[in-house]
VOLO-810747 format. One record per residue (C-alpha): chain; x, y, z; residue in one letter. Coordinates in Angstrom, 3 decimals, always signed. Layout:
<sites>
[site 'A' [X Y Z] 'A']
...
</sites>
This chain:
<sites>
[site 'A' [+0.000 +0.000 +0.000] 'X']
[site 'A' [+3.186 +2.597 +0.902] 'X']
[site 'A' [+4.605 +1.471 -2.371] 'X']
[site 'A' [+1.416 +2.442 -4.498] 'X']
[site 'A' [+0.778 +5.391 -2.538] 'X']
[site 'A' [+4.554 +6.507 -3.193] 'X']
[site 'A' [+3.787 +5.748 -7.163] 'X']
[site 'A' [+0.937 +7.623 -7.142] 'X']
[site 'A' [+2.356 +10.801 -5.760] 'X']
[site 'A' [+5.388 +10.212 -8.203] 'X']
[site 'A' [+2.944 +10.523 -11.091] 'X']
[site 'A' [+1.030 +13.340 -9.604] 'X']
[site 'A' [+4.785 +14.795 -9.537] 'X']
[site 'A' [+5.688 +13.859 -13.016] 'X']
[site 'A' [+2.131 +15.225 -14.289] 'X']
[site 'A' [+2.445 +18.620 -11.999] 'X']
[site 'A' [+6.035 +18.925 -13.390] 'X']
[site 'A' [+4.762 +18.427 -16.995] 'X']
[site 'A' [+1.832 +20.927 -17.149] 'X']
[site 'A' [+4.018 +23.581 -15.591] 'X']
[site 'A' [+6.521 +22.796 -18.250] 'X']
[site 'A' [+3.753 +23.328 -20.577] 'X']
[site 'A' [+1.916 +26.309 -19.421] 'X']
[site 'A' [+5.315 +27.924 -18.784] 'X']
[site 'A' [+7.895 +26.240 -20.815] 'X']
[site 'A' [+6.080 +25.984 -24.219] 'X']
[site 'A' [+4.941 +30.310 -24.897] 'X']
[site 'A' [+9.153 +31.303 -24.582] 'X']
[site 'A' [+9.846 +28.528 -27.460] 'X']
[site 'A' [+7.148 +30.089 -29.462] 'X']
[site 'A' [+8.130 +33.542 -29.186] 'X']
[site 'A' [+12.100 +32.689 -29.825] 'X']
[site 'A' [+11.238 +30.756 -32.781] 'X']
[site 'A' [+8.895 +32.966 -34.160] 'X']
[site 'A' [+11.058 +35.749 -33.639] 'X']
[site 'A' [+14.229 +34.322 -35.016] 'X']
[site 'A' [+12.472 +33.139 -37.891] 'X']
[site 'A' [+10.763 +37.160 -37.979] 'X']
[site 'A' [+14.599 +38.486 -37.564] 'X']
[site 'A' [+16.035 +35.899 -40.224] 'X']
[site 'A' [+16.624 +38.243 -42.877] 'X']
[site 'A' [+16.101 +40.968 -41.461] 'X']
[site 'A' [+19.502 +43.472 -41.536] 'X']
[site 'A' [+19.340 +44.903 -38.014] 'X']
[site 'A' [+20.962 +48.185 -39.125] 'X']
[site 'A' [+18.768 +49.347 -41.869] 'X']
[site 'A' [+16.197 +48.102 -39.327] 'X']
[site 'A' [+17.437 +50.980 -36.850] 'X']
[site 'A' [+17.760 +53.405 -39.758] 'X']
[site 'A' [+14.496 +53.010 -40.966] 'X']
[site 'A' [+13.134 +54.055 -37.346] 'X']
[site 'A' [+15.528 +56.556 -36.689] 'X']
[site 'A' [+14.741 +58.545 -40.155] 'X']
[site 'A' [+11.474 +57.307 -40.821] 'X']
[site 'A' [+9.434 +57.188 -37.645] 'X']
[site 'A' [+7.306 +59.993 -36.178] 'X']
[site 'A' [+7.443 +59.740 -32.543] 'X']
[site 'A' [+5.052 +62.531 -32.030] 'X']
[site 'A' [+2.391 +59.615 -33.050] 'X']
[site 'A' [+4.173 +56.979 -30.696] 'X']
[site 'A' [+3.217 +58.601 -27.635] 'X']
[site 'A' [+0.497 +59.321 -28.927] 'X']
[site 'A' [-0.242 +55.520 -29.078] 'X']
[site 'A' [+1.486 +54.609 -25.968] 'X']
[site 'A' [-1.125 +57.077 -24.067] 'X']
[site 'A' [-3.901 +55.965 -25.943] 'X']
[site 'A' [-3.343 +52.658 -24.362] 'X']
[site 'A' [-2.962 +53.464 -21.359] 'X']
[site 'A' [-6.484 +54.520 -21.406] 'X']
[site 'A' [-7.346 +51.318 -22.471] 'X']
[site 'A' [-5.831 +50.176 -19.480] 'X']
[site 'A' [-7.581 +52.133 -17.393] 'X']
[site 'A' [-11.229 +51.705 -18.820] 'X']
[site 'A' [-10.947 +47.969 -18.583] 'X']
[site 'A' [-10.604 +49.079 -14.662] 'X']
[site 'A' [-13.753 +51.107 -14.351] 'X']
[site 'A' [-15.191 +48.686 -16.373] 'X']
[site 'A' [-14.442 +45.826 -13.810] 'X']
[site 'A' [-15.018 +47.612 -11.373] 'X']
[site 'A' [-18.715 +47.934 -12.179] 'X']
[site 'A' [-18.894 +44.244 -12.348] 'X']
[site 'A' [-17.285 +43.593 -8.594] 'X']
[site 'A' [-19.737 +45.933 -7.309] 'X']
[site 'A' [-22.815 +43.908 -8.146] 'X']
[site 'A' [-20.850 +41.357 -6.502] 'X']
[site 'A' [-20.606 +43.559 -3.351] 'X']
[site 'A' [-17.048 +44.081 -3.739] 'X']
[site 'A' [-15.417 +47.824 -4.096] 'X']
[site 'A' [-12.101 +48.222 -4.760] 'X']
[site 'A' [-11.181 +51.552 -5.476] 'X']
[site 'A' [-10.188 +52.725 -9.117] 'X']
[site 'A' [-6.924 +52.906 -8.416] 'X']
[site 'A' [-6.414 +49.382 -7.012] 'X']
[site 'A' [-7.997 +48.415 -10.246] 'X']
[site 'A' [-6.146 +50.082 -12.657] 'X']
[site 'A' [-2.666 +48.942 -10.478] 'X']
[site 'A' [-3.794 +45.319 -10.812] 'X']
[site 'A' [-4.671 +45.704 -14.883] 'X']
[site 'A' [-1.326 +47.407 -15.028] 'X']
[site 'A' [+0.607 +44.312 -12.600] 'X']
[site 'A' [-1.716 +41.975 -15.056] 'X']
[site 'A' [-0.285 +42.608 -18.313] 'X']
[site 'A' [+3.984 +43.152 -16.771] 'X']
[site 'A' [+3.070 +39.427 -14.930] 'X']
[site 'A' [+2.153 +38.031 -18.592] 'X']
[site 'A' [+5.382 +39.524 -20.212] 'X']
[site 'A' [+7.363 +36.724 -17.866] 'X']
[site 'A' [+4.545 +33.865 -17.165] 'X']
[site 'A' [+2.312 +33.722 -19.526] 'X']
[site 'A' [-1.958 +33.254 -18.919] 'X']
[site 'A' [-0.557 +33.900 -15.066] 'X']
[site 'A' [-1.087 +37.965 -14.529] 'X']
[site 'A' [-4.862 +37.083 -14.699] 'X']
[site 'A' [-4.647 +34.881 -11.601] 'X']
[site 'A' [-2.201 +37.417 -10.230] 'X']
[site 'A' [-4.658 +40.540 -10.520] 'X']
[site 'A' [-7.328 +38.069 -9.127] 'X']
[site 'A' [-5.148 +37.268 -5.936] 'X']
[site 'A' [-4.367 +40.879 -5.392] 'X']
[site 'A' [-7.916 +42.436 -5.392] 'X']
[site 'A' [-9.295 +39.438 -3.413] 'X']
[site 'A' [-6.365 +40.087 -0.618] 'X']
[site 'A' [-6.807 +43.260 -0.778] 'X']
[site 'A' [-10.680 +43.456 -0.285] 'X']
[site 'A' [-11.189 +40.025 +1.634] 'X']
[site 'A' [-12.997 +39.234 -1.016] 'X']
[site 'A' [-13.503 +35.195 -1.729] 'X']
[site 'A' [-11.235 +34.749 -4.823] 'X']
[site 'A' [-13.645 +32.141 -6.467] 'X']
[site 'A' [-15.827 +35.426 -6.891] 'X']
[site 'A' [-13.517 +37.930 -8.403] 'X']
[site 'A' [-11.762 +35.324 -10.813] 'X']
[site 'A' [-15.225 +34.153 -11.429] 'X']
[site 'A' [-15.524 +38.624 -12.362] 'X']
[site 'A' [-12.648 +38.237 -14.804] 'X']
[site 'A' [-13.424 +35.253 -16.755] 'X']
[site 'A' [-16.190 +36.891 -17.969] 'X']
[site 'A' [-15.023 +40.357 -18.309] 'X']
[site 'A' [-12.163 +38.296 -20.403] 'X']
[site 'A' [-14.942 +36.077 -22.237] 'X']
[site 'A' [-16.824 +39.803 -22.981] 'X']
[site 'A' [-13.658 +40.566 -24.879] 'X']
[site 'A' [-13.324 +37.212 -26.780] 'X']
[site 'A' [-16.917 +37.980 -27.862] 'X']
[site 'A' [-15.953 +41.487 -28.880] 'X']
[site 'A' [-13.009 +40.292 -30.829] 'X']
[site 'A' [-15.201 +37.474 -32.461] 'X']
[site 'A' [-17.869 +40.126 -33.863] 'X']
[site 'A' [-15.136 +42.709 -35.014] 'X']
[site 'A' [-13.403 +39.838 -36.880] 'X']
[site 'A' [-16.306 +38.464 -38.570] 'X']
[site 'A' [-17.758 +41.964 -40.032] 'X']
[site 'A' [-14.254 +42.526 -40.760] 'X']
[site 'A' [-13.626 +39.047 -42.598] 'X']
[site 'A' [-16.783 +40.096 -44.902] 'X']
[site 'A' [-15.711 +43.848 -45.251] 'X']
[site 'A' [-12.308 +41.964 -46.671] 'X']
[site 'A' [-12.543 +38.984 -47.968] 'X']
[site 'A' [-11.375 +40.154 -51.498] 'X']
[site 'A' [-8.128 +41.515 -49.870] 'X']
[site 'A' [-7.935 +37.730 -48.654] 'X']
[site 'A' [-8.803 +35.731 -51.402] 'X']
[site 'A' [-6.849 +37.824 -53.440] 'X']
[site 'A' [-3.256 +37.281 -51.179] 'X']
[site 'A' [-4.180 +33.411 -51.399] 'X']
[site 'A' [-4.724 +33.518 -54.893] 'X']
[site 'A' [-0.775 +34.565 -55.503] 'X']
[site 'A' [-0.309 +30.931 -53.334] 'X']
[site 'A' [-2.639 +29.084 -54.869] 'X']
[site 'A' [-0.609 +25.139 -53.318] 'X']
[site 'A' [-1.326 +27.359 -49.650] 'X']
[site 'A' [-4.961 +27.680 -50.329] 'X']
[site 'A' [-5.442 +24.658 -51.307] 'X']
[site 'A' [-3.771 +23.304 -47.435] 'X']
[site 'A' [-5.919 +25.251 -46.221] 'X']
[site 'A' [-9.016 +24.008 -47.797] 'X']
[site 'A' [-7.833 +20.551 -47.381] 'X']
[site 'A' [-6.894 +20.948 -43.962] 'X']
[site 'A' [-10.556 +22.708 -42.530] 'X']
[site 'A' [-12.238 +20.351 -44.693] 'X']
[site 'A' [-9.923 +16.851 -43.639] 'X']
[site 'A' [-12.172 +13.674 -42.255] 'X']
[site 'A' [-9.578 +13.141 -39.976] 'X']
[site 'A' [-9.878 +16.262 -38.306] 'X']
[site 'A' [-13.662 +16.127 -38.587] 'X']
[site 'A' [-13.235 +12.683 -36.824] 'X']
[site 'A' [-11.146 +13.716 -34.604] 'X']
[site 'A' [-13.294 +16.637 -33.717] 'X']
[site 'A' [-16.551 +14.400 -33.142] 'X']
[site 'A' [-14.212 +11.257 -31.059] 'X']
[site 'A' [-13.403 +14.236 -28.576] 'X']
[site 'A' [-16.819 +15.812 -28.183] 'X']
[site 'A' [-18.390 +12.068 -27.849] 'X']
[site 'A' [-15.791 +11.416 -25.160] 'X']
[site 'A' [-16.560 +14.549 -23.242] 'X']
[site 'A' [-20.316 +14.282 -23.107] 'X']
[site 'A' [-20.350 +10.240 -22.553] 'X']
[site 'A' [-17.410 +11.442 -19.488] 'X']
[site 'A' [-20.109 +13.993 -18.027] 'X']
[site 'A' [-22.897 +11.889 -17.849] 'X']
[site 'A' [-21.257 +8.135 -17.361] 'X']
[site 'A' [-18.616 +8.942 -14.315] 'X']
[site 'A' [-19.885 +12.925 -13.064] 'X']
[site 'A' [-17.978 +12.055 -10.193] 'X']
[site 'A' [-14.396 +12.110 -12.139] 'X']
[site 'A' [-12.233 +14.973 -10.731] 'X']
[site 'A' [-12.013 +16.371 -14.461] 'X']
[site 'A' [-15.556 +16.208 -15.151] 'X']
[site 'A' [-16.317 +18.154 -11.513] 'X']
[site 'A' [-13.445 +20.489 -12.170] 'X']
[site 'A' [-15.160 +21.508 -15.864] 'X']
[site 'A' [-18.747 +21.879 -13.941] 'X']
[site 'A' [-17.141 +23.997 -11.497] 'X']
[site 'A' [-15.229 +25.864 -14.380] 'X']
[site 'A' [-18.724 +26.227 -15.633] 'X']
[site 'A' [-20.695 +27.464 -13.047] 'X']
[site 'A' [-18.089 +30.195 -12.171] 'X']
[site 'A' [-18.448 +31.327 -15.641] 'X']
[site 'A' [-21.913 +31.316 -15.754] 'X']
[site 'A' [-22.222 +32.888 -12.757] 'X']
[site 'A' [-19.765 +35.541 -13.739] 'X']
[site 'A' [-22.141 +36.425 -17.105] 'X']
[site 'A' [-25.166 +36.206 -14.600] 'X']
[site 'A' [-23.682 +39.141 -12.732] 'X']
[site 'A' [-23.224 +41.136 -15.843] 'X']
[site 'A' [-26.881 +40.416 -17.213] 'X']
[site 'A' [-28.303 +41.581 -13.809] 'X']
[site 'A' [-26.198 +44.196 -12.426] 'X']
[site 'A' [-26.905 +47.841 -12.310] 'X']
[site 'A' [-24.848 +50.050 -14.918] 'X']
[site 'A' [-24.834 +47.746 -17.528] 'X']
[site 'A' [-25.120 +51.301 -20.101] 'X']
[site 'A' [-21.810 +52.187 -17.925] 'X']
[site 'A' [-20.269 +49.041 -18.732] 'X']
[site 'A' [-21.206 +49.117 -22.499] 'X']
[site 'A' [-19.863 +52.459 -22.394] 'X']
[site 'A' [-16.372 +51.203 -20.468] 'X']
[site 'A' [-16.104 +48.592 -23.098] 'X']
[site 'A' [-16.474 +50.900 -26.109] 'X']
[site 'A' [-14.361 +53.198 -24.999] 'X']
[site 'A' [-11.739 +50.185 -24.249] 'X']
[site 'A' [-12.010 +48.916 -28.414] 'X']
[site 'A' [-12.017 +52.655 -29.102] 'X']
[site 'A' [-8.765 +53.514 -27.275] 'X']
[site 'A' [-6.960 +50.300 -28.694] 'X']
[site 'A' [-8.293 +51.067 -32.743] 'X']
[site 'A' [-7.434 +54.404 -32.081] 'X']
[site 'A' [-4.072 +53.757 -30.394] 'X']
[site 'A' [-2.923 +51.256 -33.780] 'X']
[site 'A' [-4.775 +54.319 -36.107] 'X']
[site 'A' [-1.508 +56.489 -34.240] 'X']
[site 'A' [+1.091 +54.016 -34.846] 'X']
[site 'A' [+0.175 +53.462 -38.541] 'X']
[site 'A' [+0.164 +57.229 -38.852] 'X']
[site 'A' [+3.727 +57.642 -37.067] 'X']
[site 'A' [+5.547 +55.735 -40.769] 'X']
[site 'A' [+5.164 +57.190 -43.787] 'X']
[site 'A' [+4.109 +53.859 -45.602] 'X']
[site 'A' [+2.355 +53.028 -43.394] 'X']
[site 'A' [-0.171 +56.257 -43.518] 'X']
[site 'A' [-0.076 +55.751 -47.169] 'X']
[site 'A' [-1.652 +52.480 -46.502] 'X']
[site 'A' [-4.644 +54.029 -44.856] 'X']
[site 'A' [-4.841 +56.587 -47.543] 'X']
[site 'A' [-4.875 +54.339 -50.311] 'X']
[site 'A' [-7.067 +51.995 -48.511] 'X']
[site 'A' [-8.877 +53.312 -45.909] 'X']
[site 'A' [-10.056 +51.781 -42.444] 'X']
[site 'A' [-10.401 +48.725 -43.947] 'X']
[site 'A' [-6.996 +48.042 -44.156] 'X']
[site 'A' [-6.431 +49.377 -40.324] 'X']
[site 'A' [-9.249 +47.100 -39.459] 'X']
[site 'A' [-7.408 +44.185 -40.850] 'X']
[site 'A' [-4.227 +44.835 -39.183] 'X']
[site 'A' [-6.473 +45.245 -35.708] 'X']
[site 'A' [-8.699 +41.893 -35.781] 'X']
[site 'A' [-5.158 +40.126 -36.773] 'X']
[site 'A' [-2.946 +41.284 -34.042] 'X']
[site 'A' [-5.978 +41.073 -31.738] 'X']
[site 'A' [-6.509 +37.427 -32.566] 'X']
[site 'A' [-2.703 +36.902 -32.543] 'X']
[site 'A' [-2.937 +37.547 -28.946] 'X']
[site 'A' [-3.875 +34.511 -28.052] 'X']
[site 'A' [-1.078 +32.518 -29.288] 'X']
[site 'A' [+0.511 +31.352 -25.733] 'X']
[site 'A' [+3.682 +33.474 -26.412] 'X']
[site 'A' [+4.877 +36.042 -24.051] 'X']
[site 'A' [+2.950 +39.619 -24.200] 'X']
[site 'A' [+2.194 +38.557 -27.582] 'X']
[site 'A' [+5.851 +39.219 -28.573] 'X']
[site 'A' [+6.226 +37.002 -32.091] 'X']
[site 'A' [+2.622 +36.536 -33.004] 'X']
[site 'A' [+1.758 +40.128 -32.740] 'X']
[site 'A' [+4.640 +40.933 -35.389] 'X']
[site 'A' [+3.758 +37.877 -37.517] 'X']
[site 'A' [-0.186 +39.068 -37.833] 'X']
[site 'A' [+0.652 +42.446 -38.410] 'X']
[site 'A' [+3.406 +42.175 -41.508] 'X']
[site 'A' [+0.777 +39.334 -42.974] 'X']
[site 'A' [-1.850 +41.747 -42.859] 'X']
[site 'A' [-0.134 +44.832 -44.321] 'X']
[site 'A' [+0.984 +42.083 -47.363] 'X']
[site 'A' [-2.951 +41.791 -48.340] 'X']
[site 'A' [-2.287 +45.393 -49.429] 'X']
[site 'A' [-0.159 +46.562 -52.234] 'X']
[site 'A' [+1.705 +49.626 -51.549] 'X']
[site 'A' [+4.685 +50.986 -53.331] 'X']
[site 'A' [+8.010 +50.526 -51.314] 'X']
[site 'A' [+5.862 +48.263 -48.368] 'X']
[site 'A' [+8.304 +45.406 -48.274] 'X']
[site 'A' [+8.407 +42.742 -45.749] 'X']
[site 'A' [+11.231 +43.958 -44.408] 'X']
[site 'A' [+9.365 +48.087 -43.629] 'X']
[site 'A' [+5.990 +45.843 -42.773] 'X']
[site 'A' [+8.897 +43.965 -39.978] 'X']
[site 'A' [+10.511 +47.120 -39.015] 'X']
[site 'A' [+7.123 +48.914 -38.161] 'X']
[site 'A' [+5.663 +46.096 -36.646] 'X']
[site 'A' [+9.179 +45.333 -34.320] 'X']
[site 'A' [+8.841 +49.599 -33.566] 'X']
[site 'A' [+5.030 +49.187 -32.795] 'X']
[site 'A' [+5.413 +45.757 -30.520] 'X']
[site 'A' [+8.688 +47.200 -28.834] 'X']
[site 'A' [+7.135 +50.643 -27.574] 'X']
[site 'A' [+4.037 +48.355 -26.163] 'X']
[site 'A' [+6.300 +46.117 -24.657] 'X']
[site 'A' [+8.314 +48.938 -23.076] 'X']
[site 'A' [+5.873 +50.999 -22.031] 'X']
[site 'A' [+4.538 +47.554 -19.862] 'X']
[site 'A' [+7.797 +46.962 -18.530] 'X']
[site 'A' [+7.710 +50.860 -17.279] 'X']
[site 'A' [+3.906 +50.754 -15.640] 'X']
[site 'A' [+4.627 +46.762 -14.271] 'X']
[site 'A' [+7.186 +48.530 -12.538] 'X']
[site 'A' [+5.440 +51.613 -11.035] 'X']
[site 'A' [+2.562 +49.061 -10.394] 'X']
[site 'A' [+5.012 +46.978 -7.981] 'X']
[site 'A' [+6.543 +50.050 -6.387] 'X']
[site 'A' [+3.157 +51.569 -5.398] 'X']
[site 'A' [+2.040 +48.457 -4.176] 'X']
[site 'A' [+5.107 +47.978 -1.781] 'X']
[site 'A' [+4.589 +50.941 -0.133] 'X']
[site 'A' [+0.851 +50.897 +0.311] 'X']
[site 'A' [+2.407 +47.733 +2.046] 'X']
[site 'A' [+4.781 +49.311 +3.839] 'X']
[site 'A' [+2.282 +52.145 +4.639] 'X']
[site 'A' [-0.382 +49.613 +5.702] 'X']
[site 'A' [+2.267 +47.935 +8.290] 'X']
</sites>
């Protein structure tokens, strides 16, 4: 009996030691290789040059404050949320912990969400089930934003699409073969019969109770937003959130000359585009999006033809535009950290 027990926490070990190598392990591959691959012929010096003669900061911090009100809406707009849940953080702590949340994700990936979650709850006493159970769905709101943007803007574009895939016409036709594959329709339907025969032939497995749990939480979190008071706030919060980010990447694509003549030639369209991709690029497990983020944005300034718009400007502005957010994280993660030691220190 010792020596099964003693297995048994073994492969509990192995298994613990195994997802942490893939929650944490796995995103730092895929942003090295997709940046060395992004950097592989790329000449770092004209790189530099470009930005240095090019670039119009003016529009850069422009951007980088832009953002920051993003940050800072998705705070009120939580905070609206909590409240119906009779918790009341001030703005402040809010805006610290959306701040803490996105530094936290540069390093460990997926983790600054659990991280803000753990700091409001200490902070307020609050049960943590309920405030995670807050940001799932105030995440999940976002997903559903991002869904709807990319859809109108798939149908807006499609031309723009189907005309890039017609210059790689052995690509497109992966593509087709791959989304329309038996085996990955099998595959698809094996999985979904497994899960449902799982819930309702063993409910008692620890997998099936975590995924109800999972599922109540979530429910429960959309509950709260359905039947709290200020939901015309919190539509408000959240437009002003998409606004501030669209508006932030309308600054950056305005700070390169190329790049303005892209949105001149094309319009919003081709802004739009570049948004739903680098949106959607953020949730590659990668860290702060570094790698995807560049990838989505050079593919979707190649569905437009513009004199002089070479992969290697489309990199450039992209690396410039990435780099800035990246810093600019870095900068508030660390003002988060020392405001939060000495409220600390102050509390003690």
């Amino acid at each position: 009996m010792e020596t099964n027990g003693h297995d048994i926490e073994k492969a509990h070990s192995r298994a613990s030691w195994a997802g942490k190598l893939l929650k944490y392990g796995v995103p730092p591959v895929i942003t090295a290789g997709l940046c060395l691959l992004l950097f592989k012929d790329i000449d770092p010096a004209e790189m530099w040059h470009t930005i240095r003669t090019e670039c119009d900061f003016r529009w850069i911090w422009l951007n980088i404050l832009l953002n920051i009100a993003a940050h800072v809406a998705r705070a009120a707009r939580w905070q609206i949320q909590l409240r119906a849940l009779d918790i009341r953080p001030s703005l402040w702590q809010l805006t610290l912990s959306i701040f803490g949340t996105y530094a936290v994700n540069l390093v460990f990936p997926r983790l600054g969400e659990v991280w803000r979650t753990g700091y409001i709850a200490e902070r307020q006493r609050a049960p943590f089930s309920k405030v995670f159970g807050s940001m799932v769905a105030e995440r999940l709101s976002d997903t559903i934003v991002v869904g709807t943007v990319s859809l109108l803007t798939f149908l807006v574009a499609g031309s723009q699409f189907r005309a890039y895939l017609d210059q790689f016409p052995s690509a497109a036709e992966r593509i087709a073969g791959f989304a329309t594959s038996p085996v990955l329709w099998g595959v698809f339907i094996a999985v979904a019969f497994t899960v449902v025969w799982m819930v309702f032939r063993h409910p008692d497995n620890r997998f099936v109770a975590a995924g109800r749990r999972l599922w109540r939480g979530l429910w429960e979190g959309f509950s709260v937003i359905a039947g709290m008071p200020g939901k015309g706030r919190w539509l408000f919060y959240t437009g002003c959130l998409w606004c501030c980010y669209f508006t932030a990447l309308w600054c950056a694509f305005e700070s390169f000359p190329l790049t303005a003549e892209t949105l001149s030639a094309h319009g919003l369209t081709a802004l739009l585009v570049c948004f739903v991709l680098t949106s959607l690029s953020m949730g590659v497990p990668s860290n702060g999006g570094i790698g995807p983020y560049q990838w989505a944005m050079v593919f979707g300034l190649g569905l437009y033809s513009v004199p002089g718009l070479t992969k290697e400007y489309a990199t450039t502005f992209a690396n410039l535009v990435m780099g800035v957010s990246t810093a600019m994280l870095i900068a508030l993660g660390i003002f988060t950290f020392i405001c939060i030691a000495f409220s600390r220190r102050n509390a003690k």
